[in-house]
N, C-alpha and C positions, 0 to 999 in steps of 0.2 A: 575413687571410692566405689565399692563394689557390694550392695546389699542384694540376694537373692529368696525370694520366698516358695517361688516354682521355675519348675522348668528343668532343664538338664544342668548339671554340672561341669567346670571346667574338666578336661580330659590331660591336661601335663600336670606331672605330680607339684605338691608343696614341699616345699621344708618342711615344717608344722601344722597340724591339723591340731587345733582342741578342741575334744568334745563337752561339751554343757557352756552355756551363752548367761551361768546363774553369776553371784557376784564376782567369784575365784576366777570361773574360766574366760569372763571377760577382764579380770585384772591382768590374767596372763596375758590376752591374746593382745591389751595394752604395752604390756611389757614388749613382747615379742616384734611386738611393732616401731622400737625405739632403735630396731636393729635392722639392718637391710637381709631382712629373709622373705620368703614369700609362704606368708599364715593364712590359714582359715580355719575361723570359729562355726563350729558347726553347731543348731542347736534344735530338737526333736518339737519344740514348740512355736509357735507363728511368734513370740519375742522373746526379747532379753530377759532375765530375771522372773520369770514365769513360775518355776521351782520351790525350794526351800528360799530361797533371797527373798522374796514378795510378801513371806511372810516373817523375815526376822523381828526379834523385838526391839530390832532399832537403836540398839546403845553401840554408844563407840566406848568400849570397854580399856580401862587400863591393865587388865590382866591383875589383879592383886591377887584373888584366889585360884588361879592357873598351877596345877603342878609346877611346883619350884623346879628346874632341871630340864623339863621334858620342853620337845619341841614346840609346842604351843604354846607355850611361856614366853618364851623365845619370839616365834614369831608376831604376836598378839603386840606384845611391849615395843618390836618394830614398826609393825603395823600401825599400830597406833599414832606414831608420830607421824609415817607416813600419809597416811590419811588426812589429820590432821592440818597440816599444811597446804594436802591439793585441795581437801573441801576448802578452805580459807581461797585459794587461788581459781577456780572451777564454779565458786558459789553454791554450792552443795549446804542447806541448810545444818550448822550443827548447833544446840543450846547447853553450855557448859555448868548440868544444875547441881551437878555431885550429887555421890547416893549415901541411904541411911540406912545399914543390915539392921533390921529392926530384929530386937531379942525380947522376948513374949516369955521366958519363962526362966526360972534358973541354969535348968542344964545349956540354952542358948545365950544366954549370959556368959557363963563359965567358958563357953566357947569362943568367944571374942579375944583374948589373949593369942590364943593358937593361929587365929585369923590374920592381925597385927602381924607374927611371926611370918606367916607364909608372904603378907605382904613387901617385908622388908626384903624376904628372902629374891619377890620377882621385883624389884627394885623399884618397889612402890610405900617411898619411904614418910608420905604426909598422912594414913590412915590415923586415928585414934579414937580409945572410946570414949562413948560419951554418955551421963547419967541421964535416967528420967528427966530431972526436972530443966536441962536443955535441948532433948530430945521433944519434949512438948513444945517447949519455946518455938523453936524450928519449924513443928510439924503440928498446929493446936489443934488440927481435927482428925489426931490419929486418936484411933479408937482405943476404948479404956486396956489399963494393964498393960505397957511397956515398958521394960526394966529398965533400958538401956539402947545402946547402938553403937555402930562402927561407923564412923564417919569416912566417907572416901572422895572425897571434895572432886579426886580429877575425872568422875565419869560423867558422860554426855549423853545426848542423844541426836541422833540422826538422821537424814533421809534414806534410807534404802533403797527409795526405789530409784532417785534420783543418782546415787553413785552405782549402782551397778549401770543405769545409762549413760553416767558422765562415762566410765570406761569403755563400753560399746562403742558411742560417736565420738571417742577420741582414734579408738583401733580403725576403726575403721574408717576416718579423716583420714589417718597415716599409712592406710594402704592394705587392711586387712580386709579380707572377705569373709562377710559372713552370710551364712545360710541357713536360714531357716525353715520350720516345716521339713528336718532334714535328718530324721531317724535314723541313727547309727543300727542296723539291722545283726550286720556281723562284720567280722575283721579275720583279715588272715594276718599271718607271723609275717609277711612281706608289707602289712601296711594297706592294704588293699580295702577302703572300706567298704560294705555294702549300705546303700541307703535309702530309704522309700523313693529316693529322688534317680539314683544311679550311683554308679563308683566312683570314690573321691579316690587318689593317692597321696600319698605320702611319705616324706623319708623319716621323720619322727610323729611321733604320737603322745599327745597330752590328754592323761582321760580326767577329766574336770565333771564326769557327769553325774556325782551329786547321790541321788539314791540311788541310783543304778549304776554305780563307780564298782561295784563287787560284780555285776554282773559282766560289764565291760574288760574288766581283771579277767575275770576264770577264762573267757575265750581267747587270752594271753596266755592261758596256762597257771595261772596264779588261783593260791587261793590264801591270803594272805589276809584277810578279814570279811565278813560277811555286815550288809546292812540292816541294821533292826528301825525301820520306820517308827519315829516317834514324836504320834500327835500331839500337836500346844496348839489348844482353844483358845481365845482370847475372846474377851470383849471390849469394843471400844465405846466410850462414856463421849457425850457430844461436847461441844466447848465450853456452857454455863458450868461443866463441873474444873475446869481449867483451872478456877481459885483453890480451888478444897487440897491443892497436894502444891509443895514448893521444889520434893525433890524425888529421884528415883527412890521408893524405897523398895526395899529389895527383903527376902528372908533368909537364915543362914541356911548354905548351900546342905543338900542331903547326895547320896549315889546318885540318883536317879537326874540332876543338874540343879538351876537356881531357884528353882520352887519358884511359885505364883509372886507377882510383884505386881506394886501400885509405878505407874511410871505417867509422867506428860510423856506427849509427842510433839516432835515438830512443826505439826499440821495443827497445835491448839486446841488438841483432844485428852484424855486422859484413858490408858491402855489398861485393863485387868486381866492378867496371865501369865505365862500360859501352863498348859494342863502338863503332864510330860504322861501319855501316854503307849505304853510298847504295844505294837503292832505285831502282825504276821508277814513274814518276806514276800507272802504275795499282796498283802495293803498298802505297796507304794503308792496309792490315789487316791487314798481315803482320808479325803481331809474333810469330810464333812465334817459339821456340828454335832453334837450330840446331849439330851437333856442331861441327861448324867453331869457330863463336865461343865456344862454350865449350871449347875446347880451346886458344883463343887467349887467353881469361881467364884458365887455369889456368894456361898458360906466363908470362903477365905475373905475378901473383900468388903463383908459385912465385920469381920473384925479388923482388919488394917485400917481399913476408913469408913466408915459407918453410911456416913452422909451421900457417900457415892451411890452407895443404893438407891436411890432419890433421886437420880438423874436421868435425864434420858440416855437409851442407850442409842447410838447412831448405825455399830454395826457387829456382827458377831461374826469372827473365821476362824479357820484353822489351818495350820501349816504341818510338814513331816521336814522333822530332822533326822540325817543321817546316820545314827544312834551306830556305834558298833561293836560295844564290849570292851573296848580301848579308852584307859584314860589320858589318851594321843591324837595328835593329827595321825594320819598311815599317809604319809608320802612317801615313796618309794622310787627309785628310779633304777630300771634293767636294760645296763648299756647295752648290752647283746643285743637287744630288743630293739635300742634305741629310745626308747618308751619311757612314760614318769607316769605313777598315777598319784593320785590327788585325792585321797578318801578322807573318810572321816572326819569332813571340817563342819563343827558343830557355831551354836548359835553364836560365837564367837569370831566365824569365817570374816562376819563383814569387815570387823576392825583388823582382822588378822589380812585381808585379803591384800592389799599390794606385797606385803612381806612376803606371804605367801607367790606371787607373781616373781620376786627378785628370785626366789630360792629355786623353783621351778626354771627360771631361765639357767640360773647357775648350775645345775645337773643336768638339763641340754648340753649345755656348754661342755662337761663334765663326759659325756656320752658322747660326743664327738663334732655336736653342731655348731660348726663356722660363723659363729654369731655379726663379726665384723665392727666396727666402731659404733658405740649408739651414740644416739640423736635425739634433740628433743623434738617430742612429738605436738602439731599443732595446737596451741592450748582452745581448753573450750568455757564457753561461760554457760552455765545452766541456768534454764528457768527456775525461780525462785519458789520452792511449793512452802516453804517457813511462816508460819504466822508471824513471829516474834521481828521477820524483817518485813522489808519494804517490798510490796506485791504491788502488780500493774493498777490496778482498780483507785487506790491511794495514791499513785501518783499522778500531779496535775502536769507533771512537764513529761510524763510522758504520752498522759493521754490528748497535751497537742499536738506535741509530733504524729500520734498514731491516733484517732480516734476510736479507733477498735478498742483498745482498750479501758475506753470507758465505757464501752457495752456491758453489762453483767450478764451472763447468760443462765448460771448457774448460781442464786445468789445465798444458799445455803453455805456454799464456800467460797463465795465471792469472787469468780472465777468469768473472765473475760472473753469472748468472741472473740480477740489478741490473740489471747493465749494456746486457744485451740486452734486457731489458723496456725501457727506458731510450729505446736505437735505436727501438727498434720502435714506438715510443709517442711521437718526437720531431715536429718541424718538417718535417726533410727525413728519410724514415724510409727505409731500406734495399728494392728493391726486386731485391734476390737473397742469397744467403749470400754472394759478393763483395761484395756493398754494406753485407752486417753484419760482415763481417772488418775492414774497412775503419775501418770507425766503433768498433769492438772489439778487436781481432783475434785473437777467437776463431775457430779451425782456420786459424792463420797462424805455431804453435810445427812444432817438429822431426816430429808426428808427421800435420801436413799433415790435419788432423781424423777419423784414424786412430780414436779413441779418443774422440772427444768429437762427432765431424759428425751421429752421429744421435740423440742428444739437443740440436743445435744445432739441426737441421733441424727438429725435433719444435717447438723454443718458435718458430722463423723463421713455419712453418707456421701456430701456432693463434695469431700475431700478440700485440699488447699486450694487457696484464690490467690 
């Protein structure tokens, strides 16, 4: 096991370099590791999932409304299963609440038949509508004036941040290196990377990096799509508002993506967003907040569920998806090159991501890479960040074996001294208090680590015991 965050780099080339360590480039660099190659995941930030991944809106999507045909259709509805199965085996929190395309007015009415259609068409065949007056049954404190809805029973919700790590500390159990703090600076046509750190080699090249996947391209020579960052504000509602909503509800889709939605999380919060904001191709880091969009939140949100307004809010952020003018994945792969890139995987990457990973090794392979017999790769169990299951704090047999974890440290989110020695002492281990919320999330309750951030900072500080 080989994790680097400074220093110099190995000097014998790899098989495979991927760059970006967000959910996709760590699914590959999982893939890639089921094979006897010698991979490394490179990634520009001190951790995994730092990117667009950190801030998905967390559904493990069934793909109904996915262009019928196109790649993403495709891989999303593999995905999906995919996923599916290893969170079940991995312990990856997922809550199976099904969503309600809530329709507000005739024309978005009228629109629900076409919706069905397309459903059928990505072979998502239990959608149907459904009137007012079971639409209230379901949902009695959606806010007045709803016609109607689409019922889609098989969408979830997820952890994100925990499957993009379940993928890191599987790769790199199974012999992947990863590095981080490891800025891809420039690349020659031989492979040659340059990096804040020194030069990596490589005989192939996966560019997984996310909003900078175009920019990685053109110094390949390619200009094959261009990234338009686009902000989605969220706000997150603390957990007394947890009752007020039973299922994703969602708005019918426009160009621009899924419009603002009311959503639970897995962490026993309730989500409002996100904004879909176009950027300038130099705003790949502007993810701050802004009154604007939350003012546009709270107007949407004051009509889908009223009472949500009424709640505290616990946290407000913002993410950039990699927006590109494509109503596509852009994976592309140039055997000459040796090379695949990886663009345009929009808020749907995370359920699409192992799929994404199979397809990626299949066009290495395709391009000349001697993959050799796979293997399974070590299995791994994740910490459990899930409200809806069984967390350290409530159990009594486990806090005999371990008494740490009946420490609460953090009890906003009811989060164990266990738990953080745990992080801190892992595979892929935290390398800031965002990277131990994450894996934790402790100083991630109502009081924003008010009460708890410096006894968190105190155990972050003097590291694993």
């Amino acid at each position: 096991m080989t994790l680097t965050t400074a220093g110099p780099l190995p000097a014998d080339p790899y098989d495979v370099v991927v760059v970006g360590a967000g959910v996709v480039g760590s699914a590959i660099a999982r893939e890639l590791a089921r094979h006897p190659v010698r991979t490394a995941l490179v990634e520009a930030a001190d951790d995994v999932g730092q990117g667009t991944s950190k801030a998905n809106t967390a559904i493990l999507h069934t793909g109904f409304d996915a262009v019928p045909g196109s790649l993403e259709a495709r891989l999303v509805r593999d995905g999906r299963r995919r996923l599916a199965a290893y969170a079940a085996s991995s312990g990856i929190p997922v809550e199976p609440l099904g969503a309600l395309l809530v329709a507000w007015d005739r024309e978005q009415l009228a629109a629900l038949p076409a919706l069905v259609r397309k459903a059928e068409r990505n072979g998502c065949h239990d959608t149907r509508i459904i009137g007012a007056a079971e639409l209230r049954a379901r949902e009695p404190r959606l806010g007045p004036g709803a016609l109607g809805a689409l019922d889609v029973p098989g969408e979830s919700v997820i952890c994100p941040w925990t499957t993009t790590l379940a993928y890191a500390t599987q790769a790199v159990r199974a012999g992947v290196d990863l590095h981080l703090n490891c800025r891809v600076e420039a690349v020659t046509g031989s492979h040659e990377l340059a990096t804040g750190r020194g030069v990596l080699r490589t005989r192939y090249l996966v560019n997984a990096a996310g909003l900078y996947a175009d920019e990685l391209d053109r110094r390949l020579g390619h200009e094959d799509f261009t990234v338009t960052p686009r902000r989605g504000q969220l706000i997150v509602f603390d957990a007394f508002a947890r009752g007020l909503v039973r299922h994703i509800l969602l708005p019918v889709p426009t160009a621009l993506g899924k419009g603002v939605l009311v959503s639970p999380t897995v962490h026993g919060k309730v989500m409002l967003g996100p904004t879909a904001e176009d950027l300038g191709p130099g705003d790949r880091t502007a993810t701050e907040s802004t009154a604007e969009g939350i003012a546009y939140l709270l107007e949407r949100g004051r009509r889908i569920l009223p009472e949500l307004l009424a709640e505290e809010v616990t946290a407000v952020y913002a993410g950039l998806r990699a927006a590109t003018g494509h109503d596509d994945y852009r994976i592309t792969c140039h055997p000459g090159q040796r090379y695949v890139t990886v663009g345009g995987i929009r808020s749907t990457g995370l359920t699409a991501s192992m799929a994404i990973a199979a397809q990626v090794t299949g066009l290495l392979a395709d391009a000349g890479l001697e993959l050799g017999a796979p293997a399974e790769v070590p299995a791994v169990t994740m910490p459990n960040l899930g409200e809806a299951f069984d967390r350290p704090y409530r159990s009594a047999e486990r806090i005999a074996a371990d008494p740490e974890y009946g420490v609460v440290v953090c009890h906003c989110e009811r989060v164990t001294r266990g738990e953080i020695r745990d992080a801190l002492a892992s595979t892929v281990p935290p390398a800031s208090l965002d990277g131990l919320r994450r894996r934790t999330r402790a100083r991630a309750g109502r009081c924003q680590g008010y009460s708890c951030g410096a006894a968190v900072r105190a155990l972050f500080e003097g590291g694993p015991r």
